[in-house]
N, C-alpha and C positions, 0 to 999 in steps of 0.2 A: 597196475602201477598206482603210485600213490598220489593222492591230489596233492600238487604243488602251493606252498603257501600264496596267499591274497598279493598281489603287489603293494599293499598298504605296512605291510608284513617285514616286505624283503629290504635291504640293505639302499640308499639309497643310488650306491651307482651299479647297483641290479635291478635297482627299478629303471634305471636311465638305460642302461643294455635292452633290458624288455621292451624298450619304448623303439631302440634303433629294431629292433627284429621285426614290428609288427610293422616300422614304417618299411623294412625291405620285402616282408612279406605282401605287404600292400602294392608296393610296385608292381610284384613276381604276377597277384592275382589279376589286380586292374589289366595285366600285361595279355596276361596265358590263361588267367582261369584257375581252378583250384581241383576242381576234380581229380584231373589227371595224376595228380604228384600222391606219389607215397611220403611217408616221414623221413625216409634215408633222401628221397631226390631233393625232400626240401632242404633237407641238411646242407647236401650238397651244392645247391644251387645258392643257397645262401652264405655257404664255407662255415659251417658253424657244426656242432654236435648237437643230437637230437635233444640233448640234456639243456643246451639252452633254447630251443622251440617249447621246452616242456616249459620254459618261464614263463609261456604266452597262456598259456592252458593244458588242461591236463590228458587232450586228445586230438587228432589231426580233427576233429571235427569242429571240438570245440574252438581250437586255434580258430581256426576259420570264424567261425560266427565271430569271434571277439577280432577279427580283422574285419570282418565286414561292418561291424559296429562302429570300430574303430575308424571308419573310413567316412559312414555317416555321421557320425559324431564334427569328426573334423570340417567335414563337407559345410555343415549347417553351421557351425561357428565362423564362416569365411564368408559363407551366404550373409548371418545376420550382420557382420560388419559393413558389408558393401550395401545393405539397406540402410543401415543406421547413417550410411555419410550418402546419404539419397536425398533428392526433393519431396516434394507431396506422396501424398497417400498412392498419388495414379501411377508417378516416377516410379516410386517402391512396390508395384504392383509387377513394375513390366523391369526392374533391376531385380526384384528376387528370386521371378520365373528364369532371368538370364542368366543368373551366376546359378541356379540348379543346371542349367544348361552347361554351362562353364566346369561345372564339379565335376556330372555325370561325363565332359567331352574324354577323361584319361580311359575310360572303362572300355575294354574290348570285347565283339561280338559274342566272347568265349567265357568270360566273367560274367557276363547277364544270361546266357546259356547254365554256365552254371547255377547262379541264385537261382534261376526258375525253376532248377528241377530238383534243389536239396534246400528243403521244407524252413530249418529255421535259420537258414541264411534269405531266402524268401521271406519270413515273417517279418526278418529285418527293413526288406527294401519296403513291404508292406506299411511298416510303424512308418516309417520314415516319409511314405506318399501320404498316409493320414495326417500327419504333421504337417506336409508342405500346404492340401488342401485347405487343411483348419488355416494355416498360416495366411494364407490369399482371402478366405472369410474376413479374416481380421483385418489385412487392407484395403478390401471390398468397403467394410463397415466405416474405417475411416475417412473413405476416402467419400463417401457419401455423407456423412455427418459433416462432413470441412468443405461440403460444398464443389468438388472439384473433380467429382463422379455423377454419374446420372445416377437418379433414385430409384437402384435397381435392390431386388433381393438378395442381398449378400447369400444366404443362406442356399439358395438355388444356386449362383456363382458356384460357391464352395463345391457344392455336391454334383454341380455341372465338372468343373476343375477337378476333383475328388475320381470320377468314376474315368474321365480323360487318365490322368496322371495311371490308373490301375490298369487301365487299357497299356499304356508305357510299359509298366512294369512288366505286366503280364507277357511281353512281347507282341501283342495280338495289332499292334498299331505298325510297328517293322515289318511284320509277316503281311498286315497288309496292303501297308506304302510303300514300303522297302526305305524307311526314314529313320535313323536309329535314335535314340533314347532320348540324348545331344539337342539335334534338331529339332525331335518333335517338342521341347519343352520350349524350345525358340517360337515355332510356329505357333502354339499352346499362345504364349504370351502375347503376340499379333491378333490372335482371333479374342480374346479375354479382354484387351486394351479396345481394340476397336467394336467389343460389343458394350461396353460401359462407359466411355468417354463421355463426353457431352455432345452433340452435334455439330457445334462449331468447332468443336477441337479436330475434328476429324474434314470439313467440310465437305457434311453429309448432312443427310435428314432422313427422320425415319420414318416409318409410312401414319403416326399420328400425328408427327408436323406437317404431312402434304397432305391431310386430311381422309386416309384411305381405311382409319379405322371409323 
């Protein structure tokens, strides 16, 4: 079959139909997962002809990838507003870890079963935890320049956060907590905040303020 044109291409209330398909598909996946569905069930499940699924992409595969894009994409533009109307560096450390928490909450056992085991819809969730990691580097760095962080290594954070977040992805933190994606980004943000605060923020002390270093 033949690759359907670019959506920059098509008509513009054929780009605006392409856009309701991928947000039903988006639902059907976050819902059920993707694997399972042939091109006619999707048809079907979404009442449409396969001929407008082919507006999404030019294969049930690719469909896919370009919905799971489509879904990071949007995720992290709703992330970056709820930082953007945040406090300090430390607030926007522990508001951007939650609303990842908040984005991943619609996703079912059956949709991160799928990504894991078909490769570049995994690559996708993959870019997207390097992103968040780099992302919390950069609030780490802030939030220690503006004085309102301990003077820790961001760059360890990051790569601490980083190999966490891939442990998520990977499932291997469900398999075993039995804590899903949701959660553990919740708790993620608890353990992150209360290893970088300052001491009195926390009313705590660490063991070089009680002298045991």
């Amino acid at each position: 079959m033949a690759r359907p044109p670019t959506p920059r291409l098509l008509p513009a209330h054929t780009r605006e139909r392409r856009e309701h398909v991928i947000d039903d598909l988006m639902d059907l996946f976050l819902a059920e997962g993707f694997h399972s569905f042939s091109m006619g069930e999707l048809a079907r499940r979404l009442k449409c002809s396969k001929t407008t699924l082919y507006l999404v992409a030019s294969s049930k595969e690719q469909i896919v990838v370009t919905t799971v894009r489509a879904f990071f994409r949007r995720a992290a533009s709703r992330i970056e507003a709820r930082v953007a109307s945040s406090g300090d560096a430390r607030e926007r450390i522990s508001v951007y870890l939650d609303a990842v928490a908040t984005e991943l909450q619609p996703a079912s056992q059956q949709f991160y079963a799928d990504v894991n085991v078909f490769g570049p819809a995994n690559q996708a969730y993959g870019e997207n935890t390097f992103v968040a990691a780099q992302r919390v580097q950069d609030l780490v760095n802030e939030g220690v320049a503006a004085g309102v962080l301990r003077s820790v290594n961001a760059e360890f954070v990051g790569a601490a956060v980083g190999h966490v977040m891939t442990a998520i992805q990977s499932g291997a933190i469900e398999a075993a907590t039995n804590v899903d994606d949701a959660s553990a980004y919740r708790q993620l943000a608890d353990l992150v905040i209360a290893g970088i605060a300052e001491p009195d923020d926390l009313s705590i002390r660490t063991t070089k303020d009680v002298g045991l270093e």
